[in-house]
C-alpha positions in Angstrom: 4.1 20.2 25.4 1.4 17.1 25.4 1.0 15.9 21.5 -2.4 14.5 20.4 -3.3 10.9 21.6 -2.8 9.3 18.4 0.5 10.7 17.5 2.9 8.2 16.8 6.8 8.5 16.0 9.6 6.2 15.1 13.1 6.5 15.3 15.2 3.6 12.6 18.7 3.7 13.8 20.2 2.5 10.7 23.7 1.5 9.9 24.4 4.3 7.5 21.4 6.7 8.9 19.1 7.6 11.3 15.3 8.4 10.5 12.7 10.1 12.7 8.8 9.4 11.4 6.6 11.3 13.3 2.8 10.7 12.2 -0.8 9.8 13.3 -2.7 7.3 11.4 -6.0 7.9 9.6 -8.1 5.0 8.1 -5.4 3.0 7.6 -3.2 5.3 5.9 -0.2 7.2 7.6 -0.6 11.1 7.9 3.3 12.4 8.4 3.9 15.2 10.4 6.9 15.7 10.2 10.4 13.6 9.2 13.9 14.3 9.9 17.0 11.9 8.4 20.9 12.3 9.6 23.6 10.5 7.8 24.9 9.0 11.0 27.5 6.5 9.6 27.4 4.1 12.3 28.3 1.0 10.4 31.8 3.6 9.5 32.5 3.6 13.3 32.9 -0.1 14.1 36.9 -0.9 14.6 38.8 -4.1 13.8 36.9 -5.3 17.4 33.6 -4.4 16.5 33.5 -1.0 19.0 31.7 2.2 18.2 34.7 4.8 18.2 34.0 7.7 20.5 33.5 10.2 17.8 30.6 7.9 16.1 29.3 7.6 19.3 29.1 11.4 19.9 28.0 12.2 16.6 24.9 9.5 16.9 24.0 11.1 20.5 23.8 14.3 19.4 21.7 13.5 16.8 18.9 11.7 19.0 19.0 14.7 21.6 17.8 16.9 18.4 15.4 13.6 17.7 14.5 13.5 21.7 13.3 17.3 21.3 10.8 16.2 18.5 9.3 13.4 20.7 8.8 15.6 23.6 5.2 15.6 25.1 4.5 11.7 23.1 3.9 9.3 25.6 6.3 6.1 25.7 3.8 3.5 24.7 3.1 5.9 21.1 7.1 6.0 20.5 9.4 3.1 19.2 13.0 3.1 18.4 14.7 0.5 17.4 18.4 -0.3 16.4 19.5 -2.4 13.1 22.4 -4.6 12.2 25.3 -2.0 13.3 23.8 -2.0 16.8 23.6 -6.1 16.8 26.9 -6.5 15.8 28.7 -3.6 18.3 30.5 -5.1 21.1 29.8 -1.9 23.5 26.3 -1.7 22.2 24.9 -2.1 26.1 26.8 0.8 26.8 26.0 2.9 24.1 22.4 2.4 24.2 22.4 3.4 28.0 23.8 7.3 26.8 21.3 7.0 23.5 17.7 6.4 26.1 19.1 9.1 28.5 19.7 11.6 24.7 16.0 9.9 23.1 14.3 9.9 26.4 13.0 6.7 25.6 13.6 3.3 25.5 16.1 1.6 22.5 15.4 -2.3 21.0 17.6 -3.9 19.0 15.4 -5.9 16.6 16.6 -9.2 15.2 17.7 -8.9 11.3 14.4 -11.3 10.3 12.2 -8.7 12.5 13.5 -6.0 10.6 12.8 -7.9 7.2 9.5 -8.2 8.4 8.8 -4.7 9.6 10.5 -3.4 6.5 8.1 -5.4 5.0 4.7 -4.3 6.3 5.8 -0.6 5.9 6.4 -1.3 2.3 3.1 -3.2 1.8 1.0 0.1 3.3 2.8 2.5 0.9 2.1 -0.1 -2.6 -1.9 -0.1 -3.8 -3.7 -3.1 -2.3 -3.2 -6.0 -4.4 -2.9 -9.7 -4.0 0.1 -10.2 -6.0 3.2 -11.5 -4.6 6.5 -9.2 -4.1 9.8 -9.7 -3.7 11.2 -6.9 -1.2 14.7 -5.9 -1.1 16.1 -3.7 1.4 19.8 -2.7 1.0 20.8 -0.6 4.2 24.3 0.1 5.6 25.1 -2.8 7.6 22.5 -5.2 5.8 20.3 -6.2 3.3 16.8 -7.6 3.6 15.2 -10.3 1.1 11.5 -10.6 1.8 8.4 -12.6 0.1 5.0 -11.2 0.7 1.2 -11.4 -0.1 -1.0 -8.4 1.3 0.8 -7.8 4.5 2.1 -11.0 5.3 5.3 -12.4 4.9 6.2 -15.7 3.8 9.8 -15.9 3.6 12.5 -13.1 5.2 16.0 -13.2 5.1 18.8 -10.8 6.4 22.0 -10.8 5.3 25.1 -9.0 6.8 26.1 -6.5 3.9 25.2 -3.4 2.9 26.5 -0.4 1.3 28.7 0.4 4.1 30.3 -2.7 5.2 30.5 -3.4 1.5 32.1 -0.3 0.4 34.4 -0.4 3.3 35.4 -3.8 2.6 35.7 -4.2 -1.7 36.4 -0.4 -2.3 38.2 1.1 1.5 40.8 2.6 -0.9 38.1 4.3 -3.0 39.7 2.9 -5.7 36.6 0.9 -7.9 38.7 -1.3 -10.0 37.2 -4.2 -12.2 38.6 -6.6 -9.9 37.1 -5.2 -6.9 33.4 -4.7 -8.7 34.0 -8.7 -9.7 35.0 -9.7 -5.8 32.0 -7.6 -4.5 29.5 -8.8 -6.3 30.3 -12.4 -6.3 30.4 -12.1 -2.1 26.9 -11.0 -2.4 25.8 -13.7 -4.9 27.2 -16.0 -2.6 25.1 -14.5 0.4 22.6 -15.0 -1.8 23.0 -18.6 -3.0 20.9 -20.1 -0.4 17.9 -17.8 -1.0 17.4 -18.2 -4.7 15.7 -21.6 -4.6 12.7 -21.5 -2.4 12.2 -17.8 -3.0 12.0 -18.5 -6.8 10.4 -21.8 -6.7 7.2 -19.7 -4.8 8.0 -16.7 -7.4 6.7 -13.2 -7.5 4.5 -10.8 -9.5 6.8 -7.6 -9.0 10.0 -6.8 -7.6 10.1 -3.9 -5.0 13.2 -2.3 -3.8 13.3 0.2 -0.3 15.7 2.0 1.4 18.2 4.7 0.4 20.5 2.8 -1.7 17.9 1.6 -3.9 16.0 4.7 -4.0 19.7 6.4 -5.1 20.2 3.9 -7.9 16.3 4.3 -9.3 17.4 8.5 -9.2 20.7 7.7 -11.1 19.2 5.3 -13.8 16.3 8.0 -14.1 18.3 11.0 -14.4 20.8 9.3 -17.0 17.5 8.3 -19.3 18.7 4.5 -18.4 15.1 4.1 -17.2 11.9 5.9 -16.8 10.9 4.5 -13.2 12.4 2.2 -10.8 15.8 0.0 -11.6 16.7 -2.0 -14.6 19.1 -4.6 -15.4 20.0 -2.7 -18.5 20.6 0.2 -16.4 22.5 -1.2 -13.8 24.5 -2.7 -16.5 25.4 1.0 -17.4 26.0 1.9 -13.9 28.7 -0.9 -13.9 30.6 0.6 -16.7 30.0 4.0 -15.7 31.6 3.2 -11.7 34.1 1.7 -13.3 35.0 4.5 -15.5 35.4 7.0 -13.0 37.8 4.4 -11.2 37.7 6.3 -7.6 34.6 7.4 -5.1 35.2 10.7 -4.8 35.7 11.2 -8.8 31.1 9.9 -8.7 29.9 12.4 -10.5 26.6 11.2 -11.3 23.4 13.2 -12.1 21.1 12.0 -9.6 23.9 10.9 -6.8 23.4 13.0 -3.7 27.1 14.1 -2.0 25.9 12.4 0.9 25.2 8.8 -0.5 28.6 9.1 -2.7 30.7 7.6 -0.1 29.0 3.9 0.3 27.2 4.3 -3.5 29.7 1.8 -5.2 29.0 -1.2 -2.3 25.6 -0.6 -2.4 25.1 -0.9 -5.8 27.6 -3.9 -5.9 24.7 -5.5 -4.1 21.7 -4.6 -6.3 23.9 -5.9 -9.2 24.3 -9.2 -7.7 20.4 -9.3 -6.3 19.3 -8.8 -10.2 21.5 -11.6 -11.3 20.7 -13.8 -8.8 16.9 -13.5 -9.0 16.9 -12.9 -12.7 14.7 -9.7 -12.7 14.7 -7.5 -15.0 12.6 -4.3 -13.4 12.5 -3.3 -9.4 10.4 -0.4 -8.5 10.7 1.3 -5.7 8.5 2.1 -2.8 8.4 5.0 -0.8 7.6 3.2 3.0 10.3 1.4 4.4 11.7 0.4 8.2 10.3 3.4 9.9 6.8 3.5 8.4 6.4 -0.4 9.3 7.5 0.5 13.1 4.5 3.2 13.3 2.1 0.2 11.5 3.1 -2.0 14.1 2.9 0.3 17.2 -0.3 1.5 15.9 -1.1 -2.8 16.1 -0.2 -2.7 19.3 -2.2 0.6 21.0 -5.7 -0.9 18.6 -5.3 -4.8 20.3 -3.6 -6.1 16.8 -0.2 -7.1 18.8 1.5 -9.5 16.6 3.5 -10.6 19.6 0.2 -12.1 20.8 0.2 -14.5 17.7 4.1 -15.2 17.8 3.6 -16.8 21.8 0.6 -18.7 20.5 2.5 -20.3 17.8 5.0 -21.2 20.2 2.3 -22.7 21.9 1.1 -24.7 19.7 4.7 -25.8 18.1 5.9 -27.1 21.4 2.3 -29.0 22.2 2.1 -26.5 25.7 -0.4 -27.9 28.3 -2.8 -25.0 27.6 -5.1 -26.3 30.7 -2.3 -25.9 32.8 -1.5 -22.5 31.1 -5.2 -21.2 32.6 -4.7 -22.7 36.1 -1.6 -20.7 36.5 -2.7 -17.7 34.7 -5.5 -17.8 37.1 -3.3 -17.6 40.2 -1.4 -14.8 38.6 -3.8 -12.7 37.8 -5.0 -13.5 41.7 -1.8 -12.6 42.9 -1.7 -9.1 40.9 -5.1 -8.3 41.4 -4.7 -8.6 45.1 -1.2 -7.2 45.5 -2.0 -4.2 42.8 -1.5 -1.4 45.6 2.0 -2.4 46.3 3.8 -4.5 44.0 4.1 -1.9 41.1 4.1 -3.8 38.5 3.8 -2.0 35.1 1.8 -2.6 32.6 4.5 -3.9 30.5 5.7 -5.6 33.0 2.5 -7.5 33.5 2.4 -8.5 29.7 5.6 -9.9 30.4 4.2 -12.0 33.4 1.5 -13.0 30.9 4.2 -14.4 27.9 6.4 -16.1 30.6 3.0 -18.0 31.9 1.8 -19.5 28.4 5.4 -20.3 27.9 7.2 -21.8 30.9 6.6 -25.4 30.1 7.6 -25.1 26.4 10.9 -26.2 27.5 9.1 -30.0 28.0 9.8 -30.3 24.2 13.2 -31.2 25.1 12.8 -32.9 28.5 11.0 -33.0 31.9 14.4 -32.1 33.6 15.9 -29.3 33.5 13.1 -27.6 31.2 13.3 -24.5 32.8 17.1 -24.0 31.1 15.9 -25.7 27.6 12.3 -23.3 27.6 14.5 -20.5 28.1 17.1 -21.6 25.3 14.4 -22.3 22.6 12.6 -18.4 23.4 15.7 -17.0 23.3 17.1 -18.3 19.9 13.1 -18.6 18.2 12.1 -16.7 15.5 9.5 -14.4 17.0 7.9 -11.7 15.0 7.0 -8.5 16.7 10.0 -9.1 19.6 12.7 -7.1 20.2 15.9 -8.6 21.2 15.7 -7.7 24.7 12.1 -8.8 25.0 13.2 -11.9 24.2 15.7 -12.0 26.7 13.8 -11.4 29.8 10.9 -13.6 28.3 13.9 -16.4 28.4 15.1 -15.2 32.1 11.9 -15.4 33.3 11.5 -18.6 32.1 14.7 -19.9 33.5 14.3 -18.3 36.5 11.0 -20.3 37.6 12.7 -23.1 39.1 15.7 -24.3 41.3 18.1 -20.8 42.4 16.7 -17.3 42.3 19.5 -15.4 40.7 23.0 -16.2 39.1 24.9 -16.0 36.0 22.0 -15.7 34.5 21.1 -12.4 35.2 24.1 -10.7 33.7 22.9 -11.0 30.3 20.9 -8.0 31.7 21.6 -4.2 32.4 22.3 -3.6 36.2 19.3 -1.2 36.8 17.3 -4.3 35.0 18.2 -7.4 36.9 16.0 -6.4 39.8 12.9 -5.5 38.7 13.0 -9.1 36.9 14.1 -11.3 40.2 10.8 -9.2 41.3 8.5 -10.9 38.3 10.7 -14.2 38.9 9.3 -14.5 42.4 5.5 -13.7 41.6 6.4 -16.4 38.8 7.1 -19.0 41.1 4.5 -18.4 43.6 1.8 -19.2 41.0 3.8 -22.1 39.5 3.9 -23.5 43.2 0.3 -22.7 43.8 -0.9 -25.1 40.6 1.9 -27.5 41.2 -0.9 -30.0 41.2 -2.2 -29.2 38.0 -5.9 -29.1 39.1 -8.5 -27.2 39.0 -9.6 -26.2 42.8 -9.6 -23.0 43.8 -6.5 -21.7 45.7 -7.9 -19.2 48.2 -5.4 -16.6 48.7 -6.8 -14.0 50.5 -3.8 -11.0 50.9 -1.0 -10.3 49.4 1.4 -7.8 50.0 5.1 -5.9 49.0 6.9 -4.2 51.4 10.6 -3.3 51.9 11.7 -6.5 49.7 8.9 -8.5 51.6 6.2 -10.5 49.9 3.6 -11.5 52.2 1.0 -14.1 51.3 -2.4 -15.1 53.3 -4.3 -18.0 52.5 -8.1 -18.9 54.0 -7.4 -20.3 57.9 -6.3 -23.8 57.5 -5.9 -24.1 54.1 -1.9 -24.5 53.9 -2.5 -26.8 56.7 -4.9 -29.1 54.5 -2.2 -28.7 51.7 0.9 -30.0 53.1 3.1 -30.3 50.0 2.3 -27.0 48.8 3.4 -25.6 52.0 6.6 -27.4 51.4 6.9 -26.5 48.3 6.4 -22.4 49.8 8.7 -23.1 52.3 11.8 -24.0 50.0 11.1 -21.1 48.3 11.1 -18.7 51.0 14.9 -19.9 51.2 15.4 -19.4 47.8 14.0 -15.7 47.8 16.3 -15.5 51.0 19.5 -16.6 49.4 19.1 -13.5 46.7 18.2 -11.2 49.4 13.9 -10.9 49.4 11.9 -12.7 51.9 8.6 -14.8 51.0 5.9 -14.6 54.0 3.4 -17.0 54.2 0.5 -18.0 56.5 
């Protein structure tokens, strides 16, 4: 059943759970329709190799089929999922992500830990009343914890760490036996995580603390319902907690007021970690906020659908960082959007797809940086390893392909960084990539008067104004070489 235009879901496939925001966005302000959470334990599934066991695996499908029924009628461009630290870390992730989009019925990213900060971030900056004040944002999830600076809804510093209250708890307290020692060995690994942090976060300081995210939220509830505090987390009261973990000496024996049976399991990591954040930032209060991961995804794809794409600013810094020939930028854009505009009835390329097109043009001489040879291979290496805000992980990867793609062989190793079903549909961009790089080889400004072009049964045809190749010789070359190319990886490139 079609859902109203301005519907928006998000699906945060967290290390210890998964959350489903469904909602629609009204002046500025998120209006939930409905939310749905399942303690998936994903971060619990990962073996000594870093593999999801089959039964994690079947328990996380099955809950994104019940999530899948929720999203049904939303089109793709209003729904986002993304996957966190358990998901980056998981050796069959590929795999498992093929079975979660078929269960979802819509596409998974895996967002980079400092993309997560970030997005954490601007969902906890909508929920807090609009001030100018700095915060400090901390984010303890199941596989890892987020350390972010902010003013308004901007960031200024992000950190992710790998640990959370599952990977914690399974490492200090896998017994379930919370011994001093343990406590001690768990919260001096996190200061230690934290070391590098405390410096230039506390030498640009903060107004208030702000914790998100279930753990923290679970500690606030604990300290609350024990009288240790009247809102939010103290040290004092996490100085109580400390004695009060230890005295019940195992997990299961948590009886706290305010512990949910579900958080028990990964409650004593967890809080191991907000210890250690207090000490090592000195704080004394942390309230908690209400938006977290999830809200910030519906923030951002509501960005993206009202022309606020933050993507858009993370290739312009790139840009400008790297000192890209933005004149040569236009002359090839130019030809591109020739080559689309023209070939629009037959190529089929999406949307998306053309946005892709559009990144890989401002950026495929960033590589020059490094060196005029071989930029292709160093472009590609710097987009794939920058920090770029609003990109998932496998945006960032064909962004990079495309990039190394637009010179010398069309194909290779390259490509298996890919899915199968993938790998063509880029070779396809590659190609229309290189035909406008040929076509403002020259790097000036006179029109290029292509007439036709056309896709047909792994064809491109190209037609130019009579004579025009002719008066062009080098270009022609330069066409020819790669209609061998495109015929060495199994296309052919027409031309006349």
């Amino acid at each position: 059943m079609p859902q109203p235009a301005d519907t928006l879901a998000a699906i945060d496939l967290g290390s210890n759970s998964f959350h489903l925001l469904v909602a629609r966005l009204e002046n500025d302000q998120l209006q939930v329709l409905d939310r749905h959470k399942e303690m998936v334990r994903l971060a619990g599934g990962l073996d000594e190799a870093n593999r999801l066991d089959p039964q994690t695996r079947a328990r996380a499908l099955a809950c994104l089929r019940r999530f899948g029924q929720r999203l049904g009628g939303l089109p793709p461009r209003n729904v986002r999922i993304v996957g966190t630290n358990t998901l980056r870390r998981a050796r069959n992730t590929a795999e498992f992500i093929t079975e979660a989009e078929r269960a979802a019925g819509h596409e998974i990213e895996i967002i980079s830990g400092r993309e997560e900060a970030r997005l954490i971030y601007l969902g906890v900056a909508h929920s807090l009343p609009s001030e100018p004040a700095r915060r400090l944002v901390v984010d303890i999830g199941g596989g890892s914890t987020e350390v972010i600076l902010g003013e308004g809804f901007g960031t200024r510093l992000r950190e992710s760490l790998s640990m959370g209250c599952v990977s914690m708890t399974r490492r200090f307290f896998g017994d379930g036996h919370i011994s001093p020692e343990a406590w001690q060995a768990a919260v001096t690994h996190a200061e230690l995580a934290l070391l590098p942090l405390i410096q230039p976060y506390s030498e640009r300081g903060w107004a208030v603390a702000v914790g998100s995210s279930g753990t923290l939220r679970s500690v606030a509830q604990v300290q609350r319902a024990q009288g240790w505090s009247e809102g939010g987390i103290t040290a004092r009261g996490l100085r109580r907690l400390r004695k009060a973990l230890l005295a019940a000496r195992r997990s299961e024996a948590l009886d706290l007021p305010g512990l949910s049976e579900e958080r028990r399991p990964v409650f004593v990591g967890g809080a191991a970690i907000a210890y250690a954040v207090f000490e090592a930032f000195r704080l004394e209060h942390m309230g908690i906020s209400v938006g977290a991961l999830r809200e910030g995804v519906v923030y951002d794809l509501a960005g993206r659908l009202h022309h606020a794409d933050v993507r858009g600013r993370s290739i312009a810094h790139l840009v400008k960082t790297f000192r890209v020939d933005t004149d040569q930028v236009a002359r090839v854009q130019q030809v591109m959007d020739r080559v689309l505009t023209l070939g629009e009835a037959s190529l089929g390329v999406t949307a998306a797809e053309r946005q892709l097109l559009d990144w890989a043009v401002q950026l495929h001489e960033v590589g020059r940086v490094v060196a005029h040879s071989g930029h292709h291979r160093h472009g590609a290496y710097l987009v794939r390893h920058a920090d770029m805000p609003g990109f998932s992980r496998q945006e960032q990867e064909r962004l990079a392909l495309l990039i190394r793609l637009q010179r010398r062989r069309l194909g290779g190793k390259a490509l298996h960084r890919l899915p199968a079903r993938e790998r063509g549909r880029l070779l396809h961009l590659a190609l229309l990539l290189r035909v406008a790089l040929v076509l403002r080889r020259d790097r000036r400004d006179t029109p290029v008067p292509l007439e036709r072009v056309k896709w047909k049964d792994g064809q491109l045809k190209l037609r130019f104004a009579p004579g025009w190749l002719e008066e062009h010789p080098l270009t022609a070359a330069d066409l020819a070489r790669e209609a061998e190319r495109a015929l060495a990886a199994g296309w052919r490139l027409k031309y006349a």
